[in-house]
Phi, psi and omega in degrees: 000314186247039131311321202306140157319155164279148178190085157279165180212170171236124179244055172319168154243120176274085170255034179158179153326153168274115166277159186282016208247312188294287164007279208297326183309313172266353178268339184293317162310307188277345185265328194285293199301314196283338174295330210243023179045059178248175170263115168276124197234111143311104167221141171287134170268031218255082158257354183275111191271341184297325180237037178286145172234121183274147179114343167318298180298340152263012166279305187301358184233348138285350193265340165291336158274318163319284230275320164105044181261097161338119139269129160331276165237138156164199210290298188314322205258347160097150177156167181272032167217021188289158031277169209227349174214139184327310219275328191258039172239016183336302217292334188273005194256334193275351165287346188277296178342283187321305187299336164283352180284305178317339259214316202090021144227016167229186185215176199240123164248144207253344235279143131285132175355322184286289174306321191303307158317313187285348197271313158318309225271297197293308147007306211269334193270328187279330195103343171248176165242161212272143152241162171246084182240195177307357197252359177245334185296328181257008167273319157308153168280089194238177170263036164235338193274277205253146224287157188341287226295289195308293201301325156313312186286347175265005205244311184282349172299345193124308215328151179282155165233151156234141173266145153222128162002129162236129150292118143001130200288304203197084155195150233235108180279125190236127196245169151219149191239137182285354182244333170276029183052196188274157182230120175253134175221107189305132166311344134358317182246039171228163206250169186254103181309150144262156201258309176207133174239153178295345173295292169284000179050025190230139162328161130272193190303280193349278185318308198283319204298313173302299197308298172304326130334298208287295211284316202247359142099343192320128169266326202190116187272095185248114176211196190261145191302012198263338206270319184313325202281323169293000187268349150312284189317310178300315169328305198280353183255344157302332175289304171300354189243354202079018195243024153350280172315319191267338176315137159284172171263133170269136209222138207227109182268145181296117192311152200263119150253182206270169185340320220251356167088354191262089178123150152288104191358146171194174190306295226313318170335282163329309155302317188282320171321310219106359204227146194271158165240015158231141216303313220203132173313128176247122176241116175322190113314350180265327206093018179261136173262114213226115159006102180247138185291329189281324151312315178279009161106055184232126186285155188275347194271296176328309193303317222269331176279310172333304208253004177276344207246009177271074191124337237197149165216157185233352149110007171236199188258001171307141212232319192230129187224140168304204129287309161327258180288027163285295170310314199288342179310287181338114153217169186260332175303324179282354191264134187289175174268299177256190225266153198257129183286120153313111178252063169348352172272315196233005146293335199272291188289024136289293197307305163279357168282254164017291204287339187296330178275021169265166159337123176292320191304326186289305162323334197280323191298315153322298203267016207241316183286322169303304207303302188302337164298344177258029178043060173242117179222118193208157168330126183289319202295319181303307173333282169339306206273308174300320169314323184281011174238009165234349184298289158007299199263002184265155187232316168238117206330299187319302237263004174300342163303304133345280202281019198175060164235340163317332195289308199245051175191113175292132187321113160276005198228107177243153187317091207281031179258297203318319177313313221269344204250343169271298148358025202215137169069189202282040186268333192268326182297355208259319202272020171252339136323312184283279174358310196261341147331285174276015163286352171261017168263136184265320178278129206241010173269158223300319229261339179311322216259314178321293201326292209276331160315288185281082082280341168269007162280301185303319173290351202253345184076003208264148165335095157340274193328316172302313203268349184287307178285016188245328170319298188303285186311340174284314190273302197252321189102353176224150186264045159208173202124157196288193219272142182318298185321320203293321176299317183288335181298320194274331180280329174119190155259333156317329199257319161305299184326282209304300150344291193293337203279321191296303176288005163262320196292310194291324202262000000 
C-alpha cells in the first residue's frame, strides 16, 4: 500500500449546487493528493438520472476553479483511466454484478413493489422491523429461492430485476477509517444493498462506486461522514470481486454544522441567517436563485482558508493560511472526529483580514466599476490612495463606497449626535479661525497641513479633541473616518475651504 501512487478523486452527482460541505471535501482531497506529489481526479457521478439537474455539472468545475483547486484528471481534462462520468462508463458495470452472482455473492431479485409492501406490511403488523436481509431473502421470489429453469425463463422473458448483495448472516466486519480508527460492526444489522437494476441498465452508487475506485487506481477514498455507515458494505464487495489487496484506505470527515452547533448545515440554514452555503450563485432551472460567496464580495483565498479550518487544525494558534501552505500543512491525523459549527461571523473577519493584504491597484480595480455606478469618474492614482486609507476598515469591497464617498461628494447632512456634543459654545467661531489658517498654507500635503494645524491648536490652547471633531463633521460629515490631513490632501485646498465655509454656514 504505501508504494502506491497518491491518487485520490471527488465524486459529486450533479444533482443540484456544490454545497460548502462538498467543497471542503475536494480541498481536503486536493490538499492530501498535492502534499504527496498525487493526483486530483474529478469524476461525475450521474447514474441517478432521476435528480440529474442541468447546469450541475458545470457549476461543480466553476466553484472548484473559484477555490483554485488544479484538476488532474476528469471529464474536461481528460487521462488515461477515463471516461470521468458514470453514465458513459454503463456498459462496465452489469459484468462485475454477474460476476458476484456467480461468485455467489449477490443475487438476482425479482419481488415487485406489490410483495415487497405485503411483506413489509406483515413485519410491521407482527411489531417487527422489516430489512431486506438473509432472514428474508429466500421468502422472496430471488435466485436464492426459486428454481434454475424459472429464474431463467424470468430472466430471457424481460421481468425487471435487481442484483443485491447478500450480506453475510452473522459476521463481524472490521473496517478501518483513518481519521476514526477501527470500526467493528456485525452483519447481522445491514441489509442486502441493491447493486444493479435492470430497469435502468444502470449500477448504484454502492456498485459503480467500488468498481471505478478499483479501475481508476483510487489510493484514498477522503469522503463525507454520511458514507461511513456504507464501509461495511464497500469492504465485503472489495472482498467479493477479490480486491483486498488493492482496496483503499479510507477517511470519513466530520459534517460541517449549522451556526447553532445542532444539525447539519443546510440552504434553509443559510436563508434564515442571511448567509450563502454555495460557493457561487446558482440559478435553477425554475428561475430560483441562491447566494454565492464569490457574488457576495469573498475573495476565493478567504473562502478556501475559512473553510479549510472547519474541521482540519494544523495544531498552533495561527489562523490565515496560503493555499502552499494549507497543503504543505494538511493531514487527516489532524482532522477532528466530530462535526465543526459553521460561524458567519467569522466568515466575514476571514474576508477582512485578506482585503487588508491586498494590493491598493488590485482593490482600484474592484472599486473603479462601484465609484462609475454612482457616476464617479475619477484619477485611478487617487483611487489607489483612498483604498489604502479604507481598507483597514472594510469586511468587503462593496463596503468601500459607504466608507470613501466624502473623498469625492461634500456632505449634505451632518452627524446630529456629534453636533450636538462638538458644535457647541465658541467650538464654530474656533473652526472660521481654523479656515483662515488653513487658507494661508500652500503646501497642502497630510504631513504639512498636521504640523500648522496642531501647533495653532496647541499655541491657541483650544481643546484638540473638540476642534478635530467639528473639523471632521465639517469635511466628512460624521465624526469617523480615516486620519483628516490624508483627506484634505486628497480632496485638495479649494473643495476643504469650500467644505469648511458650508459647515460654519450650515450646521
Amino acid at each position: 500500500m504505501s508504494n502506491r501512487k497518491i491518487r485520490v478523486r471527488f465524486a459529486p452527482s450533479p444533482t443540484g449546487p456544490l454545497h460548502i460541505g462538498g467543497v471542503r471535501t475536494a480541498l481536503y482531497n486536493y490538499f492530501f493528493a498535492k502534499k504527496q506529489g498525487g493526483n486530483f481526479i474529478l469524476r461525475i457521478e450521474d447514474t441517478d438520472s432521476q435528480r440529474f439537474v442541468p447546469g450541475a455539472e458545470e457549476y461543480i468545475n466553476k466553484a472548484l476553479n473559484w477555490c483554485g483547486i488544479k484538476i488532474d484528471e476528469g471529464v474536461r481534462e481528460g487521462g488515461a483511466y477515463g471516461p470521468y462520468k458514470q453514465s458513459e462508463r454503463r456498459e462496465i458495470y452489469l459484468n462485475y454484478a454477474e460476476q458476484l452472482v456467480k461468485n455467489g455473492n449477490a443475487y438476482y431479485a425479482f419481488d415487485t413493489a406489490e410483495e415487497l409492501n405485503a411483506i413489509r406490511s406483515q413485519y410491521e403488523s407482527e411489531g417487527k422491523t422489516f430489512s431486506y436481509n438473509y432472514s428474508v431473502r429466500e421468502k422472496l421470489p430471488t435466485s436464492l429461492s426459486l428454481p434454475e429453469n424459472e429464474i431463467k425463463e424470468r430472466l430471457e422473458r424481460g421481468d425487471n430485476w435487481v442484483i443485491r448483495f447478500k450480506m453475510p448472516e452473522s459476521e463481524e466486519i472490521i473496517v478501518n477509517d483513518l481519521i476514526r480508527g477501527e470500526i467493528k460492526v456485525n452483519s447481522c444489522t445491514l441489509d442486502d444493498k441493491v447493486l444493479y437494476k435492470s430497469s435502468d441498465k444502470l449500477p448504484t452508487y454502492h456498485l459503480a462506486n467500488i468498481v471505478d475506485d478499483h479501475l481508476m487506481e483510487i489510493s484514498h477514498v477522503i469522503r463525507g461522514e454520511e458514507w461511513l455507515p456504507s464501509l461495511p458494505l464497500h469492504y465485503k464487495l472489495y472482498e467479493a470481486l477479490g480486491w483486498s489487496d488493492t482496496k483503499p484506505e479510507f477517511a470519513h470527515l466530520p459534517l460541517l454544522l449549522k451556526p447553532t452547533g445542532s444539525g447539519k448545515l443546510s440552504k434553509r440554514d443559510g436563508d434564515k441567517l442571511g448567509f450563502p452555503v454555495f460557493p457561487l450563485e446558482w440559478k435553477s432551472p425554475e428561475g430560483d436563485i441562491s447566494r454565492g460567496y464569490r457574488e457576495d464580495g469573498y475573495f476565493p483565498d478567504a473562502f478556501v482558508n475559512m473553510l479549510s479550518l472547519l474541521g482540519w487544525n494544523p495544531g498552533d494558534e495561527r489562523e490565515i493560511f496560503s493555499m502552499e501552505e494549507l497543503i504543505e500543512l494538511f493531514s487527516l491525523e489532524k482532522v477532528g472526529k466530530s462535526g465543526s459549527r459553521f460561524d458567519p461571523e467569522k466568515a466575514k473577519w476571514f474576508n477582512a483580514q485578506y482585503l487588508k493584504t491586498k494590493s491598493n491597484p488590485e482593490l482600484t480595480s474592484l472599486f473603479l466599476p462601484i465609484l462609475n455606478s454612482n457616476g464617479i469618474n475619477v484619477d485611478k492614482n487617487k483611487v489607489e490612495h483612498i483604498c489604502g486609507l479604507i481598507k483597514d476598515r472594510a469586511t468587503f469591497v462593496s463596503d468601500f463606497w459607504e466608507l470613501s464617498k466624502f473623498f469625492f461628494i461634500a456632505p449634505d447632512s451632518y452627524e446630529e449626535k456629534a453636533v450636538k456634543k462638538f458644535w457647541k459654545g465658541e467650538n464654530p467661531q474656533r473652526i472660521s479661525e481654523l479656515m483662515e489658517v488653513i487658507q494661508k498654507q500652500d503646501d497642502f500635503s497630510s504631513s504639512a497641513l498636521e504640523k500648522i494645524v496642531h501647533d495653532w491648536i496647541h499655541e491657541k490652547e483650544y481643546p484638540m479633541g473638540q476642534i478635530m471633531n467639528c473639523f471632521r463633521l465639517c469635511i466628512v460629515g460624521e465624526s469617523k473616518g480615516p486620519n483628516m490631513f490624508d483627506i484634505c490632501e486628497i480632496i485638495g485646498k479649494d473643495e476643504t475651504i469650500g467644505r469648511l465655509e458650508k459647515g460654519i454656514d450650515s450646521i
